[in-house]
N, C-alpha and C positions, 0 to 999 in steps of 0.2 A: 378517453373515458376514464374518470378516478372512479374510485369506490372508498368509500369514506367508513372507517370503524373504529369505534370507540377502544381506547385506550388497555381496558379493562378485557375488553374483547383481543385484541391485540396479544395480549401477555397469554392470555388463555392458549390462542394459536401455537404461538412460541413455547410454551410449557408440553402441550401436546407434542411438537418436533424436536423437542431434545426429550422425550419418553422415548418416542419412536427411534431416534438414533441410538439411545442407550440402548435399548433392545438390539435391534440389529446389531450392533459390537457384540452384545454380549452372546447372541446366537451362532454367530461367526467366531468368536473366541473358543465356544465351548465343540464348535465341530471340530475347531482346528488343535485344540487339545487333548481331545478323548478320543476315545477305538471311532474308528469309522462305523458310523451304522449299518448303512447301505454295500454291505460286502457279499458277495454272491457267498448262499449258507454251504451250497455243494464247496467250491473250494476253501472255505473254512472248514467243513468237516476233513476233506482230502488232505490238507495240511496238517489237522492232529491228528489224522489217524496214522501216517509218513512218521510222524515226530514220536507218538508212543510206539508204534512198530518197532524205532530204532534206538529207541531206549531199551526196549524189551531186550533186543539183538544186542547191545550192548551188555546188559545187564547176565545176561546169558552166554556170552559168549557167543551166537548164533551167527557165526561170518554168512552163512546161506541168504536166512534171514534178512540179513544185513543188501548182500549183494541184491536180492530181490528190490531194494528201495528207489534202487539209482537206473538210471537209463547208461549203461556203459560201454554202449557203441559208439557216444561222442567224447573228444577229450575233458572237455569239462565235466562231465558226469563221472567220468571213470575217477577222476583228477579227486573229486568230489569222495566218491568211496574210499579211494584208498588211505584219504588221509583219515576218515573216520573207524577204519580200520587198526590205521596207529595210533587214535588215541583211544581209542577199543583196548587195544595190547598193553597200551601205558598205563590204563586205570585200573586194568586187573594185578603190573605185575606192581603196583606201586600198593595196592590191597595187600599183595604179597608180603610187601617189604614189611606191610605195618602191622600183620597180624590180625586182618579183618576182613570178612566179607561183605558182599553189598546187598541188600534186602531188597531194596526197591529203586527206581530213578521214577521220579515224575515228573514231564516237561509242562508249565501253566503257559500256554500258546496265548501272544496278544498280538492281532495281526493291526499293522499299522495303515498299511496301502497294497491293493491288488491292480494292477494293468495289466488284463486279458487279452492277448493278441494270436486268434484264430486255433491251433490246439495248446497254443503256450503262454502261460501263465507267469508274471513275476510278481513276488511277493516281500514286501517288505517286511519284520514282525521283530517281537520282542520277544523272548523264551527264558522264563525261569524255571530253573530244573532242579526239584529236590532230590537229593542222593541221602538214603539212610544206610546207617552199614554197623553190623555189630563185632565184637573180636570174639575172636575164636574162643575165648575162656572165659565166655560172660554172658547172658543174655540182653543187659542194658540196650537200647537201639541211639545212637546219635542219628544227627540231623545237619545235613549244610545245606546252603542254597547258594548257588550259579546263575548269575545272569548275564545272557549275550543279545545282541543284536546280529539280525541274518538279513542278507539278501538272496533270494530264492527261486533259483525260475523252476519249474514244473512243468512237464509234458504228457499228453493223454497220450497211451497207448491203443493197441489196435481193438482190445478189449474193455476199453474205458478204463484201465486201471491208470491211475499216475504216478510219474517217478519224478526224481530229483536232476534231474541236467545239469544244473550248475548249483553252488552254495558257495558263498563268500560273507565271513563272519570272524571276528577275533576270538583266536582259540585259547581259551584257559590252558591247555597244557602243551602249548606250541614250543612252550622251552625244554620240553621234558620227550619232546618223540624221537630224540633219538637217546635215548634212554641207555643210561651206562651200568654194569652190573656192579652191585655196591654188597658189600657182609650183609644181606639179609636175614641171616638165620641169628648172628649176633645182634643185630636191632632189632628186630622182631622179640628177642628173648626180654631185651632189655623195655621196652615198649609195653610188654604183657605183665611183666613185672610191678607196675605204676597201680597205683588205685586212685580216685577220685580228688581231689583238691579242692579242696574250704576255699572261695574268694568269699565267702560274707563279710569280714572282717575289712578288708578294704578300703580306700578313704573314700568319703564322699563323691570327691573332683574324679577319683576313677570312674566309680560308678558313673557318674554322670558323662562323662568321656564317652562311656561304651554305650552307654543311653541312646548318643547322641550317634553312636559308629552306628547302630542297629535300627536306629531310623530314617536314617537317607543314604542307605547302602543303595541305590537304582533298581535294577532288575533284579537282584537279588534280594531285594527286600520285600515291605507289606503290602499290599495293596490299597491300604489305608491311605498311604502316602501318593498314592497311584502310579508306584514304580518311580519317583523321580529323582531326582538330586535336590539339595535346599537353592530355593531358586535366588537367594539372597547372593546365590555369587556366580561366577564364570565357569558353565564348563566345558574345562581345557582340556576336555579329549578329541578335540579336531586342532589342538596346538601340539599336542605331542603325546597328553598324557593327563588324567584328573589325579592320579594317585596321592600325589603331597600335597594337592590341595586341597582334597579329602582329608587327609592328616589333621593338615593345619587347622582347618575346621575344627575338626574333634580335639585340637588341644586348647583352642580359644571359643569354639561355643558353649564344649564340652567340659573340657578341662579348668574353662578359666584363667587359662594363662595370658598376660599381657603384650600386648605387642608392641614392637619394639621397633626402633629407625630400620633392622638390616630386615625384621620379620613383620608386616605388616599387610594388610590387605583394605585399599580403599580406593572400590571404582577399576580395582584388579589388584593381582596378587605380586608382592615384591617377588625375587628369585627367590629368595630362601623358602618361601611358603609356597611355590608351584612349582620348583626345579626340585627333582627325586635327591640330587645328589646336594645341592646346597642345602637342602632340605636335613640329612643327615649329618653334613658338617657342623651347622648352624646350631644343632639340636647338643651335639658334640661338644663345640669348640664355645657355647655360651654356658655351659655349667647346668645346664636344664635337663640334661641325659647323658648317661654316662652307658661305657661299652661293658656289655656282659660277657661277648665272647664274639670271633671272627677266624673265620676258615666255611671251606665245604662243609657238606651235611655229615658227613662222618666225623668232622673237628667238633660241631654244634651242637649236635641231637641232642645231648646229652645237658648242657645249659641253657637248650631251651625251655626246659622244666620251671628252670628259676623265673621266664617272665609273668608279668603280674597282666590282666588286663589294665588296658589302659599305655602300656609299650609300645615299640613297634620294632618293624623288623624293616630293614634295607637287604633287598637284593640285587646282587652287582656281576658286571663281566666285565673284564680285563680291568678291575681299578675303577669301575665306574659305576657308580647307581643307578638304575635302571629302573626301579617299585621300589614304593614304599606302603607295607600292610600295618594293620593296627590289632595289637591283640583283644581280641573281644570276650576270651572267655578259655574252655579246655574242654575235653570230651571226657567221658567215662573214664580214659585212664589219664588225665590230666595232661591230656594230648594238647600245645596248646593251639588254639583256633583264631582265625582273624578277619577282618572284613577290611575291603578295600574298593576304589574306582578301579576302572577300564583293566582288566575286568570284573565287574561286579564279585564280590565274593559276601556273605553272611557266613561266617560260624564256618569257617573254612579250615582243615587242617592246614597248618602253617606251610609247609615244604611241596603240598599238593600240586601239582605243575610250574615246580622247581626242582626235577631232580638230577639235573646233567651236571657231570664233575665239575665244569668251567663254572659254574654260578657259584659265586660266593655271597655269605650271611652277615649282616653286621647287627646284632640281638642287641637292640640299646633297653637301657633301663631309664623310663621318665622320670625326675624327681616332680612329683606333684607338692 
């Protein structure tokens, strides 16, 4: 049996099935992009209420507090406390060092995926946490923001409260727990001493550089952007690391600078533009940035004053580069600040979970 329709009828049909297809993509695009809808509201609340609690505890000092978060009868729970413990102890004495207090932490909780299994819970999420902190000689308030990715499983207790069992996430200040005693009382002096710093004057291609750092910083950035990276390129933080090609980014979206046979990016990043350490030689060794200063934080502190936004900063172990940050700007006392990938950093004190003797600085100055 045919069935016979006119031509005109025909195309109609056809026009209705690619409506209908477009849709469906686009429905399926945007679930598979954005927060989950459908996420049980009890352990969305349970998970911010755990994440501000341990800010608080943080922010306080409150180990009690603290320990009350985690289930630490198992190893991964305990495993889980203590390391947040030490980077507890590293944020306060690194406060210390710089002659400032912290006012507030607040973590913006975005849960990605929850798989509930009988009283335990794992949780996928994305957490940007603003830390403000003022110095001790000023009331001005600065502002940074942190962003991490966490995997989290949760466990009901016998009284329905839930705790933390396990957490696996890249820690901001993993290079810095075990933390070496450095002249505090002389940087600190020297630190409070600073007042504010004029970037108005600046060139354009900076400005535009730091524009460009402040808009696709990740989780540490706006929501505007909806947390992301510029989707225009590769990101190389499941190859080893996004940091240079972060960089890269901000000296050729932002900066304007031209690429070149060894620095280039098309369809993926040459080494120079994704590798941390060719990244600095190349920046080095072609005439486009020159070195300000190189040693530990006690050789540096003191020329790091001189970077401009729009620089950046190589950090290194045993001879080797490891991150590379971008300066984006300076704090109240012209402290200065930087934004980078993995891990996310906006408007970050520059040495903030870099502070063990073995890490060395290489403070390049960009010619724009």
């Amino acid at each position: 049996m045919f069935i016979i329709i006119s031509k005109k009828r025909l195309y109609q049909v056809i026009l209705i099935l690619i409506i209908l297809f477009i849709f469906l993509i686009s429905v399926r695009f945007l679930f598979l992009r954005h927060i989950p809808i459908f996420i049980n509201k009890e352990i969305t609340h349970e998970i911010e209420k755990i994440f501000d609690l341990r800010s608080q505890a943080i922010l306080k000092q409150d180990e009690n507090l603290l320990s009350m978060l985690y289930d630490t009868s198992t190893k991964y729970g305990r495993w889980a406390y203590e390391h947040e413990l030490k980077r507890m102890k590293y944020l306060h004495k690194w406060a210390d060092k710089q002659g400032v207090e912290f006012v507030s932490i607040n973590p913006k909780i975005i849960i990605k995926k929850v798989r509930e299994k009988g009283q335990e819970v794992y949780v996928n999420l994305m957490v940007s946490t603003e830390y403000k902190y003022v110095y001790g000689n000023e009331s001005s308030i600065n502002l940074f923001i942190i962003g991490t990715y966490h995997s989290v499983k949760i466990v009901k207790g016998e009284e329905d409260e839930w705790f933390i069992a396990r957490e696996w996430y890249t820690d901001p200040f993993a290079d810095s727990l075990k933390l070496d005693d450095i002249k505090t009382v002389e940087i600190k002096n020297y630190i409070l001493s600073h007042k504010p710093r004029d970037s108005s004057k600046i060139s354009k291609r900076r400005k535009s550089a730091v524009q460009y750092a402040d808009k696709y910083c990740g989780a540490a950035g706006s929501g505007k952007t909806g947390y992301r990276y510029n989707s225009k390129y590769i990101n190389y933080n499941s190859r080893g690391g996004d940091c240079a090609n972060f960089a890269s980014q901000i000296l050729f979206e932002g900066g304007k600078f031209k690429k070149t046979y060894a620095w280039n990016y098309n369809k993926g990043g040459s080494k120079a533009w994704v590798n941390a350490h060719a990244f600095k030689d190349y920046m080095l060794y072609s005439g486009r940035g020159s070195l300000i200063a190189y040693g530990n934080y006690e050789k540096v502190y003191k020329a790091a004053y001189r970077l401009l936004p729009g620089d950046f900063i190589a950090y290194g172990k045993k001879g080797k580069v490891t991150h590379i940050s971008v300066v984006a700007g300076a704090d109240s006392k012209g402290y200065p600040l930087v934004n980078c990938h993995n891990i996310d950093r906006y408007r970050v004190p520059w040495d903030l979970g870099w502070s063990d003797k073995g890490i060395r600085f290489w403070l390049v100055r960009v010619h724009y």
